[in-house]
C-alpha positions, 0 to 999 in steps of 0.5 A, a space after each residue: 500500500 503506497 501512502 500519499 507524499 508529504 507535501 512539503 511546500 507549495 508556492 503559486 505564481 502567474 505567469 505570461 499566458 494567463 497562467 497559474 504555475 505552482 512549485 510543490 515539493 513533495 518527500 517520499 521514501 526513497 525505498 518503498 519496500 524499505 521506508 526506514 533505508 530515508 526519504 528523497 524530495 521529488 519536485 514537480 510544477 503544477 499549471 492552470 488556467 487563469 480566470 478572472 471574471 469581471 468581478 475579480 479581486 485586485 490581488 488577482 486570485 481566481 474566486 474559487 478554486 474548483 477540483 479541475 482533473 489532474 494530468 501528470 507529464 512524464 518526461 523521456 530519458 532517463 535522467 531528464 528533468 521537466 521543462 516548466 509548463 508555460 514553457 512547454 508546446 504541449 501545455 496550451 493544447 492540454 490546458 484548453 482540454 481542461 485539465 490541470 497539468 503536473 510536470 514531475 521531475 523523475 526522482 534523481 533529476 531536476 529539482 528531485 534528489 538530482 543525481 550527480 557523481 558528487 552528491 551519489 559520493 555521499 551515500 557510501 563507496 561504490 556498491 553503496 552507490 550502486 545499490 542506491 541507483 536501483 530505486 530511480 528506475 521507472 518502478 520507483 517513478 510509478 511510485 512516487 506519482 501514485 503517492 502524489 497523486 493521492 497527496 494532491 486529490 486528498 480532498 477530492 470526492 472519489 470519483 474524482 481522486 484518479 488522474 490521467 498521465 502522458 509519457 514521452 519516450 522514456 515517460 511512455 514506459 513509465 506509463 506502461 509500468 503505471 498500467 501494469 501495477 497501479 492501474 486503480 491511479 488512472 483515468 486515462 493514458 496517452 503515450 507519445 513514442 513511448 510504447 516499450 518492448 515487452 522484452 527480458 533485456 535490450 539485446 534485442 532493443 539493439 539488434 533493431 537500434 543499430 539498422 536503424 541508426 545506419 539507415 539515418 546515417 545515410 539519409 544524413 549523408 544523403 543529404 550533405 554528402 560533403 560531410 563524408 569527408 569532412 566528418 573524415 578529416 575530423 574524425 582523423 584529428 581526434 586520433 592523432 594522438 589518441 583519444 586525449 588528443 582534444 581537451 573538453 573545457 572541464 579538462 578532465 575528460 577528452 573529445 575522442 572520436 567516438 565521442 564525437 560521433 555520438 552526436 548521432 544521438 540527435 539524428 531521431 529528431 525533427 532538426 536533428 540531421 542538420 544540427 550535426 550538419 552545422 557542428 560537424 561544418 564549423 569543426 571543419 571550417 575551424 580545421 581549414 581556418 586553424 588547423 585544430 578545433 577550437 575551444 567555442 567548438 569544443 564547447 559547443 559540442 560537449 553542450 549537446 551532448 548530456 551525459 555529464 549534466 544528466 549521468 541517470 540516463 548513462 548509468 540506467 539507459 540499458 537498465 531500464 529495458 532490464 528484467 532479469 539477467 545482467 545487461 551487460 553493456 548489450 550495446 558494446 556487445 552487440 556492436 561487433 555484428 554491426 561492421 558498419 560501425 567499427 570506426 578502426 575499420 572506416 576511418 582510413 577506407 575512403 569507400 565507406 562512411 563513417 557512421 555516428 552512434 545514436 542512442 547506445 551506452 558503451 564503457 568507453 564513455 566512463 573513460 571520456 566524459 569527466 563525470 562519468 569518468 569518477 562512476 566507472 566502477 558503479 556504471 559497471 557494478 550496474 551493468 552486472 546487476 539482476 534486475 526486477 519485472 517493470 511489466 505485469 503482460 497479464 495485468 496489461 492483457 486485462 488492462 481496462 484503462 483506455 489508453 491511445 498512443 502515438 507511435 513512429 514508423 521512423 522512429 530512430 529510438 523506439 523500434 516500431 515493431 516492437 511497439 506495435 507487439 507492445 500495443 496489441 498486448 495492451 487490451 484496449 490500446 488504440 493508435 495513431 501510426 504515422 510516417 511524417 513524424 520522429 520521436 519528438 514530435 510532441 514537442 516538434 509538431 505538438 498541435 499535429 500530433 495532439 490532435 490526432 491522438 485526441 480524436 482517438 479520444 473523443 471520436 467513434 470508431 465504427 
């Protein structure tokens, strides 16, 4: 039985837009299985429509307060706090809807307990740590969403105490894991490119992931084939002296080739081929200029890419398909049947391209970036764990929760086949299948894709 969350404080201001955003902090335990092992905070900001009738007190404050249905917005990762929601593109559409929108920052992001190399170094040694990253999977989010929302409807008549959730990507598995073991909390589920395979691990999230991302490559080379060699030439560089070869601005870490390839990871998005495109130019241009990269490149690399602000989503991104066995470093594994990405194996072959990386963790990365670097032994304490069921399929055949999700045909992140496997055993799920979107359309084409998914909602299908 989950208790409802300490409300700690709640602080409300009115912002552009006409609407009202309230700060909550809330404490829940860290442990749910073990309430004595302490608490965390978890944070999340709250909007609403503004109203003020022609009869309104000068203060502003709305007349009466009324107990508008709750929505709460999980955020993609992991790792990854909420942008606030007057700032988000999904916001106005949701709010005219009528609900009331909850932005919840996942435990250990944001303004909720974040985690980080220096604030995980206080709870112990490694295994310490380690053992302590197991409660900030998506089971324990569920968790903390269901105490808040029984903290938050408290007051509210029965029928009215459940709430709806949207889930982006990562959040989409967060809701799944919600309609598996705390279905009685919701009203409705909306999922936006985040249909997860129902699978024991990600061995098989990667045999799909790795096609993919090649085939995004060649669309990318398609469409600036003067990058081949420039990426070439780039790529060259970074070696030349090793992998130390390039400073990044914290000094501890280094801009290795492989490193820099990871910009890839931007390809799955509405944008995302160009804005490797204008990196990888000004990398080049700063070669023909100077004859090495300069520190504003640097710098401008190593703030796209978020595994030092954000050290959840390297430490757990494999963990989160886990349910069972150890995963192992599944990408690193997997990497030898995929040739096209052996950089040793392209670099000096002027007949293939070198391809980025995408979405894929490997132990390198806790060698080249300088927080990681400090978590090398508890990202492979965590690759060697055994980890527990995120998914009831049963409790999902049965599912009565009406839940509509949007899903990608061209999805780099989130395989489509797998979705659609994950769908079809969720009874009840209705679609929206479409090819002229990428996984972050909800923010990219939030009007389009909202539309759809609502009319799913609200229209008969016959």
């Amino acid at each position: 039985m989950i208790q409802a969350a300490k409300i700690l404080a709640q602080r409300s201001h009115l912002v552009p837009g006409k609407l009202r955003i309230t700060e909550h902090f809330f404490e829940v335990p860290r442990d749910y299985s073990n309430p004595a092992s302490g608490t965390i905070q978890v944070f999340a900001r709250s909007a609403r429509k503004l109203t003020k009738p022609a009869d309104c007190s000068p203060s502003g404050e709305e007349p009466s307060k009324t107990q508008l249905p709750w929505l709460v917005y999980l955020q993609g990762g992991p790792g990854f706090e909420c942008t606030s929601p007057q700032n988000s593109a999904w916001s106005n559409f949701l709010l005219d809807k009528g609900y009331q929108i909850l932005s919840l920052d996942q435990r250990g992001t944001g303004l909720s307990t974040a985690i980080s190399q220096s604030s995980l170094q206080l709870r112990g040694d490694e295994k310490v740590q380690a053992e302590y990253m197991k409660s900030f999977r998506a089971d324990s989010i569920v968790k903390d969403a269901e105490a808040i929302r029984k903290a938050l409807t408290e007051d509210y008549p029965e029928e009215k105490k459940k709430w709806s959730i949207i889930g982006q990507s990562f959040g989409g598995f967060c809701c799944t894991t919600y309609l598996s073991f705390h279905p009685e909390g919701l009203k409705e589920a909306f999922l936006f490119g985040g249909l997860p395979p129902l699978r024991d691990g990600p061995d098989d999230v990667y045999k799909k992931l790795y096609p993919r991302v090649a085939k995004r490559n060649d669309q990318y080379y398609a469409k600036y084939p003067e990058d081949v060699e420039r990426v070439r030439r780039i790529v060259k560089l970074l070696r030349r002296f090793g992998d130390e070869t390039v400073r990044v601005q914290g000094g501890e870490g280094h801009l290795s080739a492989a490193r820099f390839l990871q910009l890839g990871i931007n390809f799955g998005m509405h944008g995302g081929i160009d804005r490797v495109h204008e990196q990888v130019l000004r990398a080049d241009n700063d070669l023909t200029l100077f004859g090495h990269l300069t520190p504003p490149t640097v710098l401008q690399i190593e703030r796209s890419q978020s595994w030092d602000t954000n050290v959840i989503y390297a430490l757990l991104h494999e963990a989160c398909y886990g349910q069972g066995p150890p995963t192992n470093w599944s990408a690193q594994r997997l990497l030898s049947s995929h040739p096209a990405f052996h950089l040793e194996d392209t670099v000096n072959d002027s007949s293939k391209p070198i391809y980025f990386t995408g979405e894929m963790i490997y132990p390198f990365m806790f060698d080249t970036y300088p927080e990681l670097k400090k978590m090398k032994i508890v990202g492979e304490l965590l690759a060697q764990e055994e980890w527990s069921k995120l998914y009831d399929v049963e409790q999902l055949k049965r599912n009565e929760v009406p839940v509509y999700a949007a899903s990608y045909v061209d999805d780099m992140y989130v395989d489509f086949d797998l979705s659609m496997e994950t769908a079809r055993t969720i009874k009840g799920c209705k679609t929206y299948v479409t090819n002229v979107m990428y996984h972050n359309a909800v923010s990219a084409k939030a009007d389009d894709v909202l539309k759809a998914i609502f009319e799913l909602r609200d229209d008969v299908i016959d």
